[in-house]
MILUM-645758 format. One line per field, with one value per atom (N, C-alpha, C): residue number from 1; residue in three letters; atom name; x, y, z. Coordinates in pm, whole numbers. Example, Ala and Ser with C-alpha at 12.3 -4.5 7.8 and 13.67 -1.06 7.14 Angstrom:
// residues 2
num = 1,1,1,2,2,2
residuo = ala,ala,ala,ser,ser,ser
atomo = N,CA,C,N,CA,C
c1 = 1319,1230,1320,1285,1367,1290
c2 = -569,-450,-330,-225,-106,3
c3 = 780,780,780,708,714,787
This chain:
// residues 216
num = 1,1,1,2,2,2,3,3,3,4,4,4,5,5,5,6,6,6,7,7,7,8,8,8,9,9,9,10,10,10,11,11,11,12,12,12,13,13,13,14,14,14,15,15,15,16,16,16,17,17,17,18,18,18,19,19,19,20,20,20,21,21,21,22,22,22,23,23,23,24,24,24,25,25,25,26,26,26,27,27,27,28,28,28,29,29,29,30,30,30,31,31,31,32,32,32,33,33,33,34,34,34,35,35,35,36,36,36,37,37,37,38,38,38,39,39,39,40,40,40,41,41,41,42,42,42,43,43,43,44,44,44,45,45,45,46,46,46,47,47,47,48,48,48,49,49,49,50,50,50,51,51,51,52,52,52,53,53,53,54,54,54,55,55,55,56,56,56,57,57,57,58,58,58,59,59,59,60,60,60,61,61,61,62,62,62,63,63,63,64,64,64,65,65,65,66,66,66,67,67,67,68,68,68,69,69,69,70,70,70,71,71,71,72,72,72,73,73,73,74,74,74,75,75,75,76,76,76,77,77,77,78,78,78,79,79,79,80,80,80,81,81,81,82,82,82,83,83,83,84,84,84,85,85,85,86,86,86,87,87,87,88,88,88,89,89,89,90,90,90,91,91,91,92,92,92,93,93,93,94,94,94,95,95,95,96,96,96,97,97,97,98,98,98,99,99,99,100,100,100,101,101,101,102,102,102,103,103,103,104,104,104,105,105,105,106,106,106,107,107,107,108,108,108,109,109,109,110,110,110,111,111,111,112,112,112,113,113,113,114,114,114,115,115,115,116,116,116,117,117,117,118,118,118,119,119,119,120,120,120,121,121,121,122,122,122,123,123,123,124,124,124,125,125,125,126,126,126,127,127,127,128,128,128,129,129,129,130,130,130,131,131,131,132,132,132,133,133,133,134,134,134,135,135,135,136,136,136,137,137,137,138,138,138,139,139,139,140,140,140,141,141,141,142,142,142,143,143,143,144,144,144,145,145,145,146,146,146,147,147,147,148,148,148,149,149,149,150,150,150,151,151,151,152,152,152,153,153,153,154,154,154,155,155,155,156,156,156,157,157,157,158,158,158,159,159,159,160,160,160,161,161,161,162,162,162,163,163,163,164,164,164,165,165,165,166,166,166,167,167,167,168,168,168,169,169,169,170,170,170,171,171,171,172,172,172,173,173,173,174,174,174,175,175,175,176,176,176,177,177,177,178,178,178,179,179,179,180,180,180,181,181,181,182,182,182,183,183,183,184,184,184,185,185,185,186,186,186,187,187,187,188,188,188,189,189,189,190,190,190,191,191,191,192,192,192,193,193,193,194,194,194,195,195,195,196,196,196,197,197,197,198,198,198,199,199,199,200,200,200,201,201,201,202,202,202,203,203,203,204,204,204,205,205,205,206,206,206,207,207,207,208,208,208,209,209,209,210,210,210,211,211,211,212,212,212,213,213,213,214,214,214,215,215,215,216,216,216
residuo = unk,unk,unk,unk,unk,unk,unk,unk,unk,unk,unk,unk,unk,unk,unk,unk,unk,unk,unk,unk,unk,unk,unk,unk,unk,unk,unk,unk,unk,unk,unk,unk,unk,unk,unk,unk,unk,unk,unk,unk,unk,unk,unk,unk,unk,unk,unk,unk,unk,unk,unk,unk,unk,unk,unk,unk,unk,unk,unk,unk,unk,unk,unk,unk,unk,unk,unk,unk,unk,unk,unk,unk,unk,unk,unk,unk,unk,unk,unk,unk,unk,unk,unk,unk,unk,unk,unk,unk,unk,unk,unk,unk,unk,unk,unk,unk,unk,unk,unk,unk,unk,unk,unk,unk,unk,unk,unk,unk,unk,unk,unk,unk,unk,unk,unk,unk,unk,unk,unk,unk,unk,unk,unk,unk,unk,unk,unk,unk,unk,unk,unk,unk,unk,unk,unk,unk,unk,unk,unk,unk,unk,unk,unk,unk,unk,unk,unk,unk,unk,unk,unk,unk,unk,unk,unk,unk,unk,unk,unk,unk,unk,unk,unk,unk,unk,unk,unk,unk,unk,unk,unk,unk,unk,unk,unk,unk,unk,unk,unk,unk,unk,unk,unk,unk,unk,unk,unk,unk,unk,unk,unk,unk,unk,unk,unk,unk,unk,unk,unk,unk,unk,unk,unk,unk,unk,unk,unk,unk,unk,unk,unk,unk,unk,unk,unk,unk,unk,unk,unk,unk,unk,unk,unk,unk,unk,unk,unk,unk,unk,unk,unk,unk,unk,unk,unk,unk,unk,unk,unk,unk,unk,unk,unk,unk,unk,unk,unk,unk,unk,unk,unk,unk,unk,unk,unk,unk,unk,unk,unk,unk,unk,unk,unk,unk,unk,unk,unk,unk,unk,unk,unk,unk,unk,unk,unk,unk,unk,unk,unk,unk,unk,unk,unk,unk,unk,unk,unk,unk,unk,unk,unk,unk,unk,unk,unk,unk,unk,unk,unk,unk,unk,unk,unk,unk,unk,unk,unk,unk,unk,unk,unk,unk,unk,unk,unk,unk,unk,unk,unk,unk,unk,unk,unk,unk,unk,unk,unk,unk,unk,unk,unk,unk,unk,unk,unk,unk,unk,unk,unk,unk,unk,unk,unk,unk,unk,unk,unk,unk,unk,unk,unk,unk,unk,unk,unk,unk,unk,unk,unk,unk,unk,unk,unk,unk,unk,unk,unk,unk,unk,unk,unk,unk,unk,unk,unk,unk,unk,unk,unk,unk,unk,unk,unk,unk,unk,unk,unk,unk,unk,unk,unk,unk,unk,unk,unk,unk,unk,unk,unk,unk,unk,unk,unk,unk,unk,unk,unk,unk,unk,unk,unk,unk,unk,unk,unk,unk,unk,unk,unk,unk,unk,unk,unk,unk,unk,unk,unk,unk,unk,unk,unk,unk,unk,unk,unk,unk,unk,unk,unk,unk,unk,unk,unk,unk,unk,unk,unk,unk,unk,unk,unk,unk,unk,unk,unk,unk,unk,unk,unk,unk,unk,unk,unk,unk,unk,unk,unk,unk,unk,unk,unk,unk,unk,unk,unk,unk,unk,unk,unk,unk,unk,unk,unk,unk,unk,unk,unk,unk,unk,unk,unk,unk,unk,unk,unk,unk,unk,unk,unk,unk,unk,unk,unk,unk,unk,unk,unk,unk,unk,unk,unk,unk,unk,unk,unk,unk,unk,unk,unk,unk,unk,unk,unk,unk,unk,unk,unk,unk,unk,unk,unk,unk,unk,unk,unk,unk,unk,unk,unk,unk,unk,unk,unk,unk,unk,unk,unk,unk,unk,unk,unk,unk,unk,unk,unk,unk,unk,unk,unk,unk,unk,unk,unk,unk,unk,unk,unk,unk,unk,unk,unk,unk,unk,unk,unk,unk,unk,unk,unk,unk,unk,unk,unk,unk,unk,unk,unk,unk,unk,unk,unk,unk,unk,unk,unk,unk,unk,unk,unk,unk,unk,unk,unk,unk,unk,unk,unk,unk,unk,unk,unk,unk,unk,unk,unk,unk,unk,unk,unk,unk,unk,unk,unk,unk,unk,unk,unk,unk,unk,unk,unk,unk,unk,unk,unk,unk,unk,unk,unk,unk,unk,unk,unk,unk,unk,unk,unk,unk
atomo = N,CA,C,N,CA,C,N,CA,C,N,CA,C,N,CA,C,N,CA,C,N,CA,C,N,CA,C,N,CA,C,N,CA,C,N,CA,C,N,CA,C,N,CA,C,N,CA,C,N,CA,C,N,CA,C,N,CA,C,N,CA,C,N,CA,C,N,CA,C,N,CA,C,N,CA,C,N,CA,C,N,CA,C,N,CA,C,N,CA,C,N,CA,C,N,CA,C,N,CA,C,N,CA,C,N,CA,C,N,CA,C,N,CA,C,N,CA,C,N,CA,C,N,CA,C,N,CA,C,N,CA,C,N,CA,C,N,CA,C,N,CA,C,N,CA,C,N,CA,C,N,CA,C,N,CA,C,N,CA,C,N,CA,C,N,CA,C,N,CA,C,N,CA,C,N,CA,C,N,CA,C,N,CA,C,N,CA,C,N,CA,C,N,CA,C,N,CA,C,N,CA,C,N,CA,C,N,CA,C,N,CA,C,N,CA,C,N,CA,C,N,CA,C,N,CA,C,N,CA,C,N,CA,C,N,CA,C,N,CA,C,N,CA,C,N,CA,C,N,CA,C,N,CA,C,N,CA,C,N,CA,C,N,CA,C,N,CA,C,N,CA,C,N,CA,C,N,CA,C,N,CA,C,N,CA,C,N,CA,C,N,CA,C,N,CA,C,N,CA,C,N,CA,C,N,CA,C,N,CA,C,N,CA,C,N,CA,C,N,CA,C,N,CA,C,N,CA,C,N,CA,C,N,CA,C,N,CA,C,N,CA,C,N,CA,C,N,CA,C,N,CA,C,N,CA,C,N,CA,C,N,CA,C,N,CA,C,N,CA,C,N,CA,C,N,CA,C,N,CA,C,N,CA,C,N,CA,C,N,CA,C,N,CA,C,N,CA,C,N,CA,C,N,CA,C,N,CA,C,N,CA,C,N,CA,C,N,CA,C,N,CA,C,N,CA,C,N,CA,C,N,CA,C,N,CA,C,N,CA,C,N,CA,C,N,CA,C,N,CA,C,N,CA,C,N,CA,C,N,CA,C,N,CA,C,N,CA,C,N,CA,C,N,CA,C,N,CA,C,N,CA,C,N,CA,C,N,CA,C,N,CA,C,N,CA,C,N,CA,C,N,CA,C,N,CA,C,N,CA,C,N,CA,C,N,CA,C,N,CA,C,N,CA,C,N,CA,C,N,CA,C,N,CA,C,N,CA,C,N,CA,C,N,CA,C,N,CA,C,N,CA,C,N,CA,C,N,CA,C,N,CA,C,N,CA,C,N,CA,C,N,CA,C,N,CA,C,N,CA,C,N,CA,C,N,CA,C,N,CA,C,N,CA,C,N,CA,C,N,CA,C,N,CA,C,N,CA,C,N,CA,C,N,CA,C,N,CA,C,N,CA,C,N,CA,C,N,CA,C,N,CA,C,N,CA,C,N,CA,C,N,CA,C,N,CA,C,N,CA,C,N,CA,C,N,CA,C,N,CA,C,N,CA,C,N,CA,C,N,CA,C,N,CA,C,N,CA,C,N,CA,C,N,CA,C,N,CA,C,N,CA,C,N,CA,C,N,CA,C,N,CA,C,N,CA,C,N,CA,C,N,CA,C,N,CA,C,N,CA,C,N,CA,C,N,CA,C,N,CA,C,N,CA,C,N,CA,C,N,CA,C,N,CA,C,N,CA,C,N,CA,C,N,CA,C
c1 = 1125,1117,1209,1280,1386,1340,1385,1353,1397,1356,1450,1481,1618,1621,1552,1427,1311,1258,1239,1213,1040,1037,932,979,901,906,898,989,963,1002,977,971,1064,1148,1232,1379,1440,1576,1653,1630,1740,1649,1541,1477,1354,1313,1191,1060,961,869,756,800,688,694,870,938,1081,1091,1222,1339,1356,1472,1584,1697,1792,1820,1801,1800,1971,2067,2213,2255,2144,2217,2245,2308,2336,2196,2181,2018,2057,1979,1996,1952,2075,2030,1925,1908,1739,1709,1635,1591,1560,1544,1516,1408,1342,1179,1140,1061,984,886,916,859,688,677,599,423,359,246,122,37,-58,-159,-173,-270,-407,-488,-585,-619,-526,-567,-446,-361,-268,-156,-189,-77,93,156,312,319,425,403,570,622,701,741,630,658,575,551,477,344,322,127,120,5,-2,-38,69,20,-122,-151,-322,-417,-448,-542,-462,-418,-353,-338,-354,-294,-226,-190,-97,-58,67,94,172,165,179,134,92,15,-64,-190,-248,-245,-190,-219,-403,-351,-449,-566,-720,-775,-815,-803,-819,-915,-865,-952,-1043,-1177,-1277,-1210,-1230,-1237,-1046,-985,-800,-788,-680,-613,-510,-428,-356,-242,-111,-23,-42,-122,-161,-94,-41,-77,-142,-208,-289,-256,-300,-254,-273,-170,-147,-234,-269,-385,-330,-404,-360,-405,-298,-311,-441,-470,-587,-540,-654,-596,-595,-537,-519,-646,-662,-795,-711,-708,-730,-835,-800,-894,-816,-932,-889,-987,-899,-922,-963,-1058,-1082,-1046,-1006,-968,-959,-961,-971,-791,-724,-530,-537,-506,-458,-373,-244,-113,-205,-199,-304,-369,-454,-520,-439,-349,-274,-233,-163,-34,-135,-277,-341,-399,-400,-412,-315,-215,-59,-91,-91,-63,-178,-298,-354,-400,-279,-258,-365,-385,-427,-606,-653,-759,-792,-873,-870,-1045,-1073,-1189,-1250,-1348,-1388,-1329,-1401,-1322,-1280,-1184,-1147,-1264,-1279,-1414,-1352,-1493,-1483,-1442,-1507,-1516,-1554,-1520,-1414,-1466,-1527,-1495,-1450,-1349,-1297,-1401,-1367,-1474,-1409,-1418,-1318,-1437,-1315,-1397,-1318,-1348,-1260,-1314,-1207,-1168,-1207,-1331,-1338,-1407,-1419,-1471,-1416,-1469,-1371,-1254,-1334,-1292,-1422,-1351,-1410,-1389,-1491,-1411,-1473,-1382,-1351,-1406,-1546,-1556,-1664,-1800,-1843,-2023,-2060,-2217,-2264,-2344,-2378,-2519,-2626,-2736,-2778,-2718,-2740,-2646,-2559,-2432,-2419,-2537,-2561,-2436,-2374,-2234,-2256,-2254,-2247,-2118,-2023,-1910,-1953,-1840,-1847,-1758,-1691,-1643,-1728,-1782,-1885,-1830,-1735,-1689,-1793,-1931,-2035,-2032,-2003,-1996,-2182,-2223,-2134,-2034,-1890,-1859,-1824,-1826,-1810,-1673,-1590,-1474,-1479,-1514,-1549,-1410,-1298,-1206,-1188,-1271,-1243,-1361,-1320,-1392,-1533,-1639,-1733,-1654,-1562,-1564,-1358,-1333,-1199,-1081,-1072,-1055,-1072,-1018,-1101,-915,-1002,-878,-933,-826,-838,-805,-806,-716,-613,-517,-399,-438,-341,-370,-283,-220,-173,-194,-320,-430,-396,-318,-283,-397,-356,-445,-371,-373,-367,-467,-406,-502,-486,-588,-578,-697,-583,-645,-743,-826,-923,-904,-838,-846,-928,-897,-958,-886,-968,-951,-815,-822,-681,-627,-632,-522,-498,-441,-413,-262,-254,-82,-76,46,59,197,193,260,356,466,497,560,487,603,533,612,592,509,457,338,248,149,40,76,-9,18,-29,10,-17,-153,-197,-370,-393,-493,-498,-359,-302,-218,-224,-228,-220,-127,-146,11,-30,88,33,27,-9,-31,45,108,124,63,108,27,100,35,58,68,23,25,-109,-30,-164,-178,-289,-362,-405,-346,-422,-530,-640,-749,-795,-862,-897,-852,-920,-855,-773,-843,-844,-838,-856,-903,-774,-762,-645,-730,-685,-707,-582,-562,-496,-520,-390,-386,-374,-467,-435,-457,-309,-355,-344,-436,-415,-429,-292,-211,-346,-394,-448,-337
c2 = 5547,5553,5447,5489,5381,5281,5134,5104,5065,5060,4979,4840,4793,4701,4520,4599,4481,4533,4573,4540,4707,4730,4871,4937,5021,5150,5247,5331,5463,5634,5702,5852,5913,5882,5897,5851,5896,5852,5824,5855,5801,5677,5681,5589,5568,5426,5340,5392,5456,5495,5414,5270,5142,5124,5048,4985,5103,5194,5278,5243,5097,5129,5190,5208,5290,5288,5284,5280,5278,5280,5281,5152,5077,4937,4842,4764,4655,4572,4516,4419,4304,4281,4117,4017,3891,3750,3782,3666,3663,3536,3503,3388,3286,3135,3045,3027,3053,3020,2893,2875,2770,2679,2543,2452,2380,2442,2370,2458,2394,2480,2475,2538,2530,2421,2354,2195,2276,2379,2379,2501,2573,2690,2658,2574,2575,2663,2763,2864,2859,2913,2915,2935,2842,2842,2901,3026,3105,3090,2996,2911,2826,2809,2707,2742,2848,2928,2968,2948,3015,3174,3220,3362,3434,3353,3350,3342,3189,3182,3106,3134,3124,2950,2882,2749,2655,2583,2530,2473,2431,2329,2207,2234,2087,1982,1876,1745,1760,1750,1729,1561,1553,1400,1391,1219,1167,1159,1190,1156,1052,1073,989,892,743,628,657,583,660,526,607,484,520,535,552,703,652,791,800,988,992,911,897,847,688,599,467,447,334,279,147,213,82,-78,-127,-298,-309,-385,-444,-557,-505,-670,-739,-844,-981,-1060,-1185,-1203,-1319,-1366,-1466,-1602,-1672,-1771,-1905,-2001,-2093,-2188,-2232,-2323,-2485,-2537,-2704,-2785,-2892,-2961,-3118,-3187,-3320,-3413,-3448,-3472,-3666,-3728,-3854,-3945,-4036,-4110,-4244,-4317,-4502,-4525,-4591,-4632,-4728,-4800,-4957,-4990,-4889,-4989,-4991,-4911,-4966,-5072,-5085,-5247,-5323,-5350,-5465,-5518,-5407,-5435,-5448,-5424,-5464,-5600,-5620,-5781,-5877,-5822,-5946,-5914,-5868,-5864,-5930,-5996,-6054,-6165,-6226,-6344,-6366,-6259,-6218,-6204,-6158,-6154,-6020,-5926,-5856,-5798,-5689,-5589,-5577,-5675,-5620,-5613,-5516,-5542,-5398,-5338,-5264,-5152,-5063,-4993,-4990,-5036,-5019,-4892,-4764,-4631,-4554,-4450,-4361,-4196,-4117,-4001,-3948,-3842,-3806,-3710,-3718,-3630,-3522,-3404,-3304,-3259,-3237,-3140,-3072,-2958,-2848,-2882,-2862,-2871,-2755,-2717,-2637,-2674,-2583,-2585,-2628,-2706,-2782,-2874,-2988,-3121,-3142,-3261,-3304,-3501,-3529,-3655,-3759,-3909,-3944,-4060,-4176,-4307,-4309,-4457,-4503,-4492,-4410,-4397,-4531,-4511,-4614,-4579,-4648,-4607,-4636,-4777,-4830,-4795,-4709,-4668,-4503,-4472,-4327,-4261,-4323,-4238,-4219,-4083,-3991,-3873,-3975,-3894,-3761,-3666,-3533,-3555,-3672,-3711,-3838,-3851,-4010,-4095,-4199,-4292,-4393,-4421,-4498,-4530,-4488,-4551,-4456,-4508,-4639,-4569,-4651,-4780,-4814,-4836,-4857,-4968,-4871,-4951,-4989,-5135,-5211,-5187,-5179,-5200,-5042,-4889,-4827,-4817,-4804,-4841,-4722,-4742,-4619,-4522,-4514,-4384,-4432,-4378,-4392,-4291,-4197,-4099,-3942,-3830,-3712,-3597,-3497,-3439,-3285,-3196,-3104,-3028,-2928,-2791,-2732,-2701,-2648,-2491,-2439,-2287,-2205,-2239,-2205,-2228,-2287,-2253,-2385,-2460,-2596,-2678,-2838,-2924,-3032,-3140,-3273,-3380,-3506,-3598,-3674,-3771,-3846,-3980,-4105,-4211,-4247,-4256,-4251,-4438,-4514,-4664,-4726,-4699,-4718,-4884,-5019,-5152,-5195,-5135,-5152,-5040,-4929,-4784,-4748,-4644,-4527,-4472,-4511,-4501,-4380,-4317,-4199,-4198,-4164,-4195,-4314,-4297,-4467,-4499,-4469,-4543,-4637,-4750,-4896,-4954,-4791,-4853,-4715,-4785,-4724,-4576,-4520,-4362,-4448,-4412,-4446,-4384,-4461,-4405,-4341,-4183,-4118,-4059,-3986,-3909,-3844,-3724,-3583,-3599,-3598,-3577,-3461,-3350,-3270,-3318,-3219,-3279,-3161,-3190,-3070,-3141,-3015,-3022,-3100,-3206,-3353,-3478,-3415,-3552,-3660,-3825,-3936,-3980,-4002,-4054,-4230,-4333,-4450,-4567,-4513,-4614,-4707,-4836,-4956,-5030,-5056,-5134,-5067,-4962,-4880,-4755,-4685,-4540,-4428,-4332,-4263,-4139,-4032,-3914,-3834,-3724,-3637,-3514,-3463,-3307,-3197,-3125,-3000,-2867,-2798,-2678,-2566,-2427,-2357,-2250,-2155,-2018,-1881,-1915,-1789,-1735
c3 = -2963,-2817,-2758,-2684,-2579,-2531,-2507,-2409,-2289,-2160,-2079,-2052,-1962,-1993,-1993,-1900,-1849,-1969,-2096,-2258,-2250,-2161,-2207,-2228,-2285,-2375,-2284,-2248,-2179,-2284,-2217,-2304,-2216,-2120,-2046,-2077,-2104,-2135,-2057,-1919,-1774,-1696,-1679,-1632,-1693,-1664,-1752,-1675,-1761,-1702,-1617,-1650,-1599,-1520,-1496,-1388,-1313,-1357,-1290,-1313,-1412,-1410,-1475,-1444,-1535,-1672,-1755,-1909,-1920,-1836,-1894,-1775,-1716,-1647,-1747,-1696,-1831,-1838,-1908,-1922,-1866,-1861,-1739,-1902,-1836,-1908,-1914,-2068,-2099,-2053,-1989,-1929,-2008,-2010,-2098,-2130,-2190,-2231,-2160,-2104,-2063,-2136,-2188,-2240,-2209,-2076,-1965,-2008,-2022,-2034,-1900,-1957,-1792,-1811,-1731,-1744,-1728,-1759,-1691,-1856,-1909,-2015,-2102,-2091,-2239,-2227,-2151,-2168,-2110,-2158,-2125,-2025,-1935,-1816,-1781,-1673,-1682,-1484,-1407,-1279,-1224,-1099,-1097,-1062,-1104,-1113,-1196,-1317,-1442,-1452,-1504,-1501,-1551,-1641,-1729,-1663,-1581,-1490,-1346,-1294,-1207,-1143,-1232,-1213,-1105,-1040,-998,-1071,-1105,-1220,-1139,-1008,-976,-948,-997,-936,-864,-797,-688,-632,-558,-428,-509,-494,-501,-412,-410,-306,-188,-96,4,22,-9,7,119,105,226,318,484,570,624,510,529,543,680,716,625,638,610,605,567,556,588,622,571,417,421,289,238,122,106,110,136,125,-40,-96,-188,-250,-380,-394,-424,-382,-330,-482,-518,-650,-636,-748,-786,-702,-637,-594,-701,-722,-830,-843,-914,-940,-962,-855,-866,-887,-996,-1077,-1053,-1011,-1036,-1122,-1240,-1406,-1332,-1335,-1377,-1494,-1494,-1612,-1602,-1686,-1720,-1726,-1660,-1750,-1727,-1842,-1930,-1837,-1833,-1771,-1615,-1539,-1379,-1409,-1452,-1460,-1520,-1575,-1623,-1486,-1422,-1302,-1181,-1192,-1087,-1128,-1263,-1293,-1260,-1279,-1321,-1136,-1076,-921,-869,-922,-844,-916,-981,-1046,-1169,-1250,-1323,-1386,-1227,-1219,-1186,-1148,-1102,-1093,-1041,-969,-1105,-1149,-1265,-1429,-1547,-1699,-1650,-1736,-1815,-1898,-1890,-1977,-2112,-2190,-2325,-2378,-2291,-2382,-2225,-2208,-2126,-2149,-2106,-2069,-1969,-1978,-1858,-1789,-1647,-1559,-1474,-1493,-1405,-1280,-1193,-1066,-986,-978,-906,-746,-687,-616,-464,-400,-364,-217,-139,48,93,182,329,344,233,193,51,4,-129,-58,-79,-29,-187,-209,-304,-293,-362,-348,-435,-418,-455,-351,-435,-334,-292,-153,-83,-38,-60,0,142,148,269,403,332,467,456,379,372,336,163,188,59,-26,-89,-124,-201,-204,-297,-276,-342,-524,-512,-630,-655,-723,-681,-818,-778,-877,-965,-901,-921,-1033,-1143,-1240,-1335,-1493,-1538,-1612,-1612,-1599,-1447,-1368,-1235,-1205,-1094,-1059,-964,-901,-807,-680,-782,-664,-571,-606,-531,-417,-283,-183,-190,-105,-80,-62,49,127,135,4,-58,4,-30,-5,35,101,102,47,-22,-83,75,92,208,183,168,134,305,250,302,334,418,458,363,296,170,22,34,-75,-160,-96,-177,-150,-221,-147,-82,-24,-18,1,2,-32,87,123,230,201,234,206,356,354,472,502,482,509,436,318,180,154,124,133,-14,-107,-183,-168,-133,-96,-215,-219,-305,-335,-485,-527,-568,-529,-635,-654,-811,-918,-967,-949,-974,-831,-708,-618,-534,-534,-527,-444,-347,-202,-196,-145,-142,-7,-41,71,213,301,452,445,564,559,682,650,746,766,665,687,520,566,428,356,244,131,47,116,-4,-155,-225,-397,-451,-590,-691,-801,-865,-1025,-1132,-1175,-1208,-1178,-1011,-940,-1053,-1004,-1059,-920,-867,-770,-844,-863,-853,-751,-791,-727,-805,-739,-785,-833,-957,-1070,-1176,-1213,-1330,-1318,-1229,-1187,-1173,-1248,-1208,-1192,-1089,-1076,-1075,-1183,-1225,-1168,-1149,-1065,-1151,-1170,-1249,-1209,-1154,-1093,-1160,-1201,-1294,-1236,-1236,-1175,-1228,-1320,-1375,-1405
């Protein structure tokens, strides 16, 4: 039996009994097979509706966040904010140079033995000294000891956070002031310095506070 050139079988020798057409046209290209299958039954996909179960095979849009209109786009999340830590510690060379500078006497010994004390850094203000019962002052970093460093005042310092998620520090008119790092005078008092990460904060005799800010 013949067939025509859309590939059926007809009993007709001038035209295809299925489709009509002429059995002496030339046959049309054979089309490229299609690689693409149907996301929903597997089957060979020949456009963009499956001929099997009638498919779309294109993507569907994601559904609509509740609350968001169309064409909005979402705000971008916003990354982790950093965690500042300020590390407590005992330094040798600070008390030497606060010894040799006050003709080699100074606020007290030196501690025998030393753990460091961390505290993150968080709310309004953190403020930095030596508890007082009688002047009702209760720092949020409380230097009190033991071992206790005589030379940092009650009410020493207060660290503040920035609107950019930083911090700085501020010497509140603290009676020996507050060095940071090696430069040769104490911070002005009552005025913010920002901080980065590694700043040394020197108080008292002995007292260093270390900046440690961690990015996540």
């Amino acid at each position: 039996m013949p067939r025509c050139p859309g590939g059926h079988q007809t009993a007709d020798v001038d035209y295809c009994d299925v489709c009509g057409l002429s059995l002496h046209a030339s046959k049309p290209t054979s089309p490229v097979p299609s690689l693409a299958k149907c996301p929903a039954c597997g089957a060979q996909l020949q456009g963009r509706f499956c001929e099997a179960c009638g498919t779309d095979s294109l993507p569907r849009a994601p559904p609509p966040v509740p609350g968001q209109r169309p064409g909005d786009v979402p705000p971008l999340p916003q990354p982790p904010r950093a965690t500042w830590t300020a590390v407590v510690s005992a330094d040798r060379a600070h008390f030497e140079a606060v010894t040799a500078a006050g003709n080699g006497s100074a606020p007290g010994e030196f501690p025998s033995s030393w753990q460091d004390r961390r505290y993150v850094l968080r709310g309004d203000q953190m403020s930095v000294g030596r508890r007082s019962r009688s002047r009702k002052i209760k720092p949020d970093i409380d230097l009190t000891g033991p071992p206790e460093d005589y030379g940092v005042s009650h009410l020493h310092a207060v660290f503040v956070p920035n609107s950019d998620h930083t911090w700085s520090v501020v010497d509140v008119g603290s009676t020996n002031g507050t060095m940071l790092n090696d430069q040769p005078y104490p911070l002005p008092a009552n005025v913010p310095h920002r901080l980065r990460h590694g700043d040394r904060l020197y108080l008292g005799a002995w007292t260093v506070i270390t900046i440690q800010v961690d990015p996540h």
